[in-house]
N, C-alpha and C positions, 0 to 999 in steps of 0.2 A: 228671343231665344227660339231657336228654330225647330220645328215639330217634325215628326214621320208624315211624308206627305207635302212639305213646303216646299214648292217650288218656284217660288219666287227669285225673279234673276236679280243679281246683287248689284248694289246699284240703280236700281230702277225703282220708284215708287209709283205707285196706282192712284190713280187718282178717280173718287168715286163719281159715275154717273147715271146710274138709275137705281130705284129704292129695291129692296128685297121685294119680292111677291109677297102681298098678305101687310105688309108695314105702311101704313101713311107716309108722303115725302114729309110730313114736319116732325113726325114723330122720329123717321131717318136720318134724316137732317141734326134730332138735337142725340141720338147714338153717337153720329159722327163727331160731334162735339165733346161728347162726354167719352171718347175716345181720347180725341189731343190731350184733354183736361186729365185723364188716369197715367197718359205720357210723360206730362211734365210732373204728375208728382212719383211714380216709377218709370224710369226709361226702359228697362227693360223687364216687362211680368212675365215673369217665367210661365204662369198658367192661370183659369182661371181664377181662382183663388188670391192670386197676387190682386187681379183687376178687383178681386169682391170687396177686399179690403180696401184698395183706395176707395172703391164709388161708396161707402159707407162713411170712410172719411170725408168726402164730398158732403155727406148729408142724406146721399140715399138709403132707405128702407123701404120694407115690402109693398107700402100703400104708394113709394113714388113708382115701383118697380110695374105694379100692377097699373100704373096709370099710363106706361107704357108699355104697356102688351105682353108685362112678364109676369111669372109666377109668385118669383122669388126674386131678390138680389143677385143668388147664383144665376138664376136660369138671363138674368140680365149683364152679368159677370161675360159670360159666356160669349152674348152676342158681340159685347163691346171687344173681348179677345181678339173677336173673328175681326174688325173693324180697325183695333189698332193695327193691323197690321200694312195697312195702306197707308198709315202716315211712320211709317217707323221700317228700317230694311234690318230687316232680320238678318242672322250670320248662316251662311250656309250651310244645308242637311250636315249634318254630321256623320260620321261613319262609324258604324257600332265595328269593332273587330271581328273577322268570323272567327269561325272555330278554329283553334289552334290544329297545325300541323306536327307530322312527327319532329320536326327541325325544330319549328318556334316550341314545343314542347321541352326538348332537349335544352335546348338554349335558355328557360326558364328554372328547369330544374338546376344546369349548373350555376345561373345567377342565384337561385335559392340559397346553394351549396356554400355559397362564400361565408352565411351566417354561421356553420358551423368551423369556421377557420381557426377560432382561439383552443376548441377542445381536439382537434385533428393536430397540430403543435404538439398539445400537451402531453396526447397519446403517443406519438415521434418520439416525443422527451424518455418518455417511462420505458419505449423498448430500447432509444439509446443509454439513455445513462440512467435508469431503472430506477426513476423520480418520476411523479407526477403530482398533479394538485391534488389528489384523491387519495395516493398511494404510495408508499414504497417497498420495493424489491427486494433493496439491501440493508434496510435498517431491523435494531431489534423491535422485538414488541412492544415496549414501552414506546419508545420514535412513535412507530408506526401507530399508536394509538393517539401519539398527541397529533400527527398529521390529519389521521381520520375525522377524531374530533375537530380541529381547526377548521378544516373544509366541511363538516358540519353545519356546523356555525356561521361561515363565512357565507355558504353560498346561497342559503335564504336572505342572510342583510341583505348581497350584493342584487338577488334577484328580485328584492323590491324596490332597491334602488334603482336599481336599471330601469325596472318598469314606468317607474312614478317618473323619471327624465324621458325615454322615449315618448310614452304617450303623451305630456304636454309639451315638451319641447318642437314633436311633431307638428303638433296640434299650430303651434305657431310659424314652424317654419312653412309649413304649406300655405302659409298666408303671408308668405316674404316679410313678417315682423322682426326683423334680425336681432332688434335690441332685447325684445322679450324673450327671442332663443336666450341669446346669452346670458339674461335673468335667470329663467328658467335652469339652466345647466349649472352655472356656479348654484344658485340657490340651493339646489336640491344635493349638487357636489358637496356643498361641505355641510347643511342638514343632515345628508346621508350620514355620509362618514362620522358627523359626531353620534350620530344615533348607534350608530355601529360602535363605535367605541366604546359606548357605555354597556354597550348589553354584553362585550366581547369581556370588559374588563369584569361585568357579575358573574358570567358563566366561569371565569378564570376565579374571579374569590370563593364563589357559593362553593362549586363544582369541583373542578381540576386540583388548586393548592390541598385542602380535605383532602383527597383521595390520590393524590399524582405525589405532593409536594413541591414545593418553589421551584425544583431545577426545574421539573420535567415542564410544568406549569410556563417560565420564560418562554421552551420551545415552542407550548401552546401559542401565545401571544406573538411570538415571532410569525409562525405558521399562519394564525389567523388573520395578522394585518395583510401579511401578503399574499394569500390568496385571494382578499376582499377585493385588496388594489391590481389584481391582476384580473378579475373576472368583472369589476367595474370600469375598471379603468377603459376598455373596450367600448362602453355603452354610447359615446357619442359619435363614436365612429358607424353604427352602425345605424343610429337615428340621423346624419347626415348623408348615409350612403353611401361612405366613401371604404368602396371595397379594396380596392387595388392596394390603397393604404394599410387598411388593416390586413393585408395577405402579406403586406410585405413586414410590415412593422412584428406580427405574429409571429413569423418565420426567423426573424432578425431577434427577438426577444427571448422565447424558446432557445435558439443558436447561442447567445450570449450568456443565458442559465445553465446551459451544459456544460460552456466554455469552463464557467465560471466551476462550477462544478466536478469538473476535471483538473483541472488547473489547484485545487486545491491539495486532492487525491489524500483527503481525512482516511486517517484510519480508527481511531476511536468511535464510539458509537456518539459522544457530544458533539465531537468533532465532524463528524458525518452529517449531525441532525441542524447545528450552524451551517454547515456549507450549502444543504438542501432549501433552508429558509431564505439565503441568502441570494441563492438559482431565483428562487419563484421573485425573489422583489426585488433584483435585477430585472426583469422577465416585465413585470406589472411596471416598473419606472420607464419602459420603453415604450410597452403601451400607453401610458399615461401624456408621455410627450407626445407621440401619433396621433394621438387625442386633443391636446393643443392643438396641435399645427395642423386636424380637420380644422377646429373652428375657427381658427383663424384666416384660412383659404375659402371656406366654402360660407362662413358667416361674417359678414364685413362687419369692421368696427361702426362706421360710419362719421360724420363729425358732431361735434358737441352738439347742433342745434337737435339735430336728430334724436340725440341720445335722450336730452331732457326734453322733446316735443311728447313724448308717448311714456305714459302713467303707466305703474306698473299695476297689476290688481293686487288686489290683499293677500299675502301670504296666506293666511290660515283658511281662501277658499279655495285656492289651488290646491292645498294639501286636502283639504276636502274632495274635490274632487277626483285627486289622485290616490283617492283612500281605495276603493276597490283593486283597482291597480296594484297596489303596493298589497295588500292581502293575496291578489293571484300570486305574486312575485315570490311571497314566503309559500305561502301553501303549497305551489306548485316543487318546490325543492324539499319539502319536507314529504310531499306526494311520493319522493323518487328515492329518498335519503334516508325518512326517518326508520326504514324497518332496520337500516343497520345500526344504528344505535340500539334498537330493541334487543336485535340479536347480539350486540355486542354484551348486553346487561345481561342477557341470559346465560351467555359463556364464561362473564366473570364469576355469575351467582354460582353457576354449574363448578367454579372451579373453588369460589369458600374466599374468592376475593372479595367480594361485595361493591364493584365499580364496573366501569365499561372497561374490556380489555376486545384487542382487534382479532377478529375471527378470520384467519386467514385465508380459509378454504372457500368460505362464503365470500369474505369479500372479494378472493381472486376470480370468483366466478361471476359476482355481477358485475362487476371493474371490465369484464371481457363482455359480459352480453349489451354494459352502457355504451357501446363501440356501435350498436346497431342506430341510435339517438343520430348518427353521424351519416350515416347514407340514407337517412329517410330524413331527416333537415330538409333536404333538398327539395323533396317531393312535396313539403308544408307552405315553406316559403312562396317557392315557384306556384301554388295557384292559388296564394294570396296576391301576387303580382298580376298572372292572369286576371282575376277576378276585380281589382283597382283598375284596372284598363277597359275590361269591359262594364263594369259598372257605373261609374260616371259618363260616360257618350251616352250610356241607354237613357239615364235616369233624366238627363240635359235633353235627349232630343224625343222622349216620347210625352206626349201628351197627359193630363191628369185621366182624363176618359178613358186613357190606353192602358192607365196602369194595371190593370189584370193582366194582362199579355206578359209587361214586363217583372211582374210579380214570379209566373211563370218560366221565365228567361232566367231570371236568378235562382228559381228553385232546381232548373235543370242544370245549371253550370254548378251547384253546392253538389248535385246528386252526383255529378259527372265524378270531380275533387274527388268527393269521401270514395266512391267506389272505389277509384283507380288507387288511392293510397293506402285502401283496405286490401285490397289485393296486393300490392307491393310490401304493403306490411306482412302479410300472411307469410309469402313466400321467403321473406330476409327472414322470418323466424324459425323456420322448418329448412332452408339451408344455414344457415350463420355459421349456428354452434360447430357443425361440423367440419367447414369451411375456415373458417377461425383456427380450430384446432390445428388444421394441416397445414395453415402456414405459418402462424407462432413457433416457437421454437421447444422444445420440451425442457427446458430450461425456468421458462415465465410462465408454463402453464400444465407443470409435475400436481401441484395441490389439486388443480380442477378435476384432473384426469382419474382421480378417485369416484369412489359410487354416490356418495352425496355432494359431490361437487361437478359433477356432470348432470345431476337432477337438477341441481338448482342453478346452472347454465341454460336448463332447456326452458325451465318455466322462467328464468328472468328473460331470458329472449321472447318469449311469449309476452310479457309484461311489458318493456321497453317495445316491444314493436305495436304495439297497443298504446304506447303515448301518445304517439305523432299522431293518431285520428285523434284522440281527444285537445292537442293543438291547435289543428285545424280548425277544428270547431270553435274551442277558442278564442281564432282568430276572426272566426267570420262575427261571432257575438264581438268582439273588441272594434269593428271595421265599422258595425252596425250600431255601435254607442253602448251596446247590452253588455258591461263587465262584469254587473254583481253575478250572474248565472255561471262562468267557468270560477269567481273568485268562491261559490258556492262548490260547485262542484269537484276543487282542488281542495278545498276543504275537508269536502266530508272526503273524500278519497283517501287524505292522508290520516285522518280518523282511522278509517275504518283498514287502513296497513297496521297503524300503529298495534293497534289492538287484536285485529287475527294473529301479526307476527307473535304480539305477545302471546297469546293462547295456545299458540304452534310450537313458540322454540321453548316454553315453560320445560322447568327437567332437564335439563340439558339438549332437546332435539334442536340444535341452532340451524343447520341443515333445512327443517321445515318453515322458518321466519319467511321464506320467499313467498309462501302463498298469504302472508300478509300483503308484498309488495305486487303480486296479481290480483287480487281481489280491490284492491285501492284503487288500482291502476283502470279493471274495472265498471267501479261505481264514477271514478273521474269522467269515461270517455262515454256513460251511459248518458250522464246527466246533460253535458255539455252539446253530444249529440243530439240528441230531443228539443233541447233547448233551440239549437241556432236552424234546425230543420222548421219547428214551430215561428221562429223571429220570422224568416225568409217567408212562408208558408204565406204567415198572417199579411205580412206585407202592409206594414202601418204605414197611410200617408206620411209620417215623419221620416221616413226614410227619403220619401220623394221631396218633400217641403225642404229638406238639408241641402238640395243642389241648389 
């Protein structure tokens, strides 16, 4: 592995002929020996540390080290480093990337952008035919409340599923393991989804039948299987990186819910609330095939020998260690979600119902400021992409000795990120609202345009535009192996919405619920910030040891 500084031409090996200044030829002589010998049992040590651990396995410690004019094992590590390199042609300097330009910058952001493709759909959907997975337009309150709940419910399962597949799925595909992607994916596919099942079918007995009764209760279950499958079903497309597909297949699935949805032209409110359910998983069965037909393209089956050469691990440590993961995945949607149920309880209490009933004004207005999640996507992704490009060249081609430098290098490319996204977040929060207004039509957004419904426009855009730093963040703690810190920090965030919304919209003030959902939002992007600044900061050899 080649260092800062190598310039050895490729190709050519050195061959030694006079001893260091200060070294004996026999004592040189048996370096160079113990050289080849650290070769054949590592062909290629990445850094001194590689060499220290063979020459230990060899048999050396401090008393052989010191008998040859070292201090230590390391400081003897070090020299034979310098010496493998004369029997061994290293790969050529590597190129760290420079600093991104305005072009490559642009170009990162709109690759970012492609991750938010299924919720940009969805939002299309809701202004065509006045459905989305979140909401409706056109149905009554009761509808609307079993949709809200639905998508409740659905979209913390789906966002720990997703999590617990992308992280290990990744984890293997980057090591060209194909059979274990495809382990990995079905495994966790249909663990997922029975997990889901079971918790969808308690919230529908405990919850919903009690208070809704059986009709309304079906829609719920209608509602929830399909929003699951349409915000899951997505997740291997985006762990295989097949964007083009999911833009098309998104656009094509969305297209086909409307169709279907039109096509029916319900007038009854049941009849309305089947045809809607019926959009979204049309919509999810399309993505679900997209999702086949990535893995099937871009993960080779391979032939039998292959399939039974490679042992799977144990299920119950995978799920171990996708247990952080799978906590971000809930917490983070209950982070963003749970105030509205709060506020929903406080609107039915305010009204002598004693259930969640859907708070219209409030939910029209964070339903319009969750739109800002969509043009700051871009800005998250895009310099985590940045940051996987220049982070592995640096970490391969600098030295263990150098690692301060490149300690340094990664804390300015994090500072660089948060700033620039802090700033673009600032700005989409302070124009949005207003922006948003003018071009919506006054038709979808009569409710907001009231006095507590353009407050709590201005502070959910303040709140939502304050996610994406705590994303970022993160992501850099997810890149860096550090999960339990954001699965922390989505945590208490959605703690502490739950219970300021409650304290806020108590009495009927449902209006005020939102500074639950900024204060949450908050404590999430405090924690996680501090967090991935300190991971970076500290700069643990293990980050370096990983390459």
């Amino acid at each position: 592995m080649s260092r800062v500084g190598d310039t050895a031409a490729p190709g050519a090996i050195a061959e030694p002929a006079v001893a260091d200044e200060g070294i004996g030829s026999v004592v040189y002589d048996n370096l160079h020996l113990e050289a080849r010998r650290v070769l054949e049992r590592n062909p290629e040590p990445r850094n001194a540390r590689d060499v220290a651990v063979a020459l230990e396995s060899m048999g050396h410690n401090a008393s052989s080290a010191r008998d040859l004019g070292f201090d230590s094992v390391f400081a003897l590590a070090r020299k034979v480093f310098d010496l493998a390199y004369l029997y061994w042609v290293p790969r050529g300097e590597i190129r760290i990337e420079p600093a991104p330009s305005w072009t490559s910058s642009l170009r990162d952001f709109l690759a970012g952008s492609w991750y938010g493709l299924p919720w940009i759909t969805s939002v299309l959907a809701l202004f065509v035919a006045r459905v989305a997975l979140w909401s409706s337009l056109n149905a009554d309150s009761q509808v609307a409340a079993m949709v809200s709940l639905a998508f409740l419910s659905a979209a913390p399962l789906a966002g720990a599923c997703s999590q617990a597949l992308a992280r290990k799925g990744t984890f293997y595909f980057l090591q060209r393991n194909f059979p274990l992607v495809r382990w990995v994916m079905f495994r966790f596919a249909w663990l997922g989804t029975a997990t889901a099942a079971v918790v969808v079918a308690a919230i529908y007995r405990v919850y919903v039948v009690p208070s809704y009764g059986a009709t309304l209760g079906r829609e719920y279950l209608e509602f929830a299987a399909a929003i699951f499958a349409y915000l899951f079903a997505a997740a291997p497309m985006y762990m295989l990186r097949r964007f083009a597909t999911l833009a098309v297949a998104s656009g094509l699935a969305i297209g086909l819910g409307v169709l279907v949805a039109e096509l029916a032209g319900a007038q009854s409110s049941a009849a309305r609330a089947a045809t809607m359910a019926l959009s979204v998983g049309v919509a999810a069965c399309v993505l679900l095939a997209a999702s086949l037909y990535s893995i099937q393209q871009v993960v080779p089956v391979g032939d039998r020998a292959e399939r039974h050469g490679v042992k799977a691990p144990e299920l119950h440590v995978v799920l171990w260690q996708s247990g952080p993961y799978v906590i971000y995945g809930v917490a983070y949607f209950a982070l963003i979600l749970v105030d509205r149920f709060v506020v929903g309880l406080a609107y039915g209490d305010s009204l002598g119902v004693g259930h969640y009933l859907y708070p219209s004004t409030y939910e029209g207005s964070l339903d319009v400021a969750l739109l800002e999640l969509v043009l700051l996507l871009g800005f998250v992704h895009s310099s985590m992409e940045r940051f996987a490009r220049r982070l592995e060249p640096l970490l391969r081609s600098v030295a263990l000795e150098h690692w301060r430098q490149a300690r340094l290098t990664l804390v300015r490319e994090w500072r660089r990120s948060v700033l620039t996204l802090v700033g673009a977040a600032a700005l989409t929060a302070a124009a949005f609202p207003t922006l948003i207004l003018a071009v919506l039509p006054g038709s979808l957004t009569g409710a907001i345009r009231s006095p507590g419904g353009m407050t709590d426009l201005y502070l959910a855009s303040a709140a939502y535009a304050t996610v994406p730093v705590g994303m970022l963040c993160s992501q850099y703690l997810f890149f860096l192996g550090r999960p339990r810190m954001p699965a922390l920090g989505a945590g208490l965030g959605a703690v502490t919405n739950a219970v300021i919304a409650a304290v806020t919209s108590a009495n009927g003030q449902v209006a005020s619920g939102v500074w639950g959902l900024l204060a949450g939002v908050t404590v999430y992007a405090s924690i996680v910030l501090l967090a991935s600044y300190a991971a970076l900061a500290r700069g643990e050899e293990s980050f370096y040891a990983s390459f």
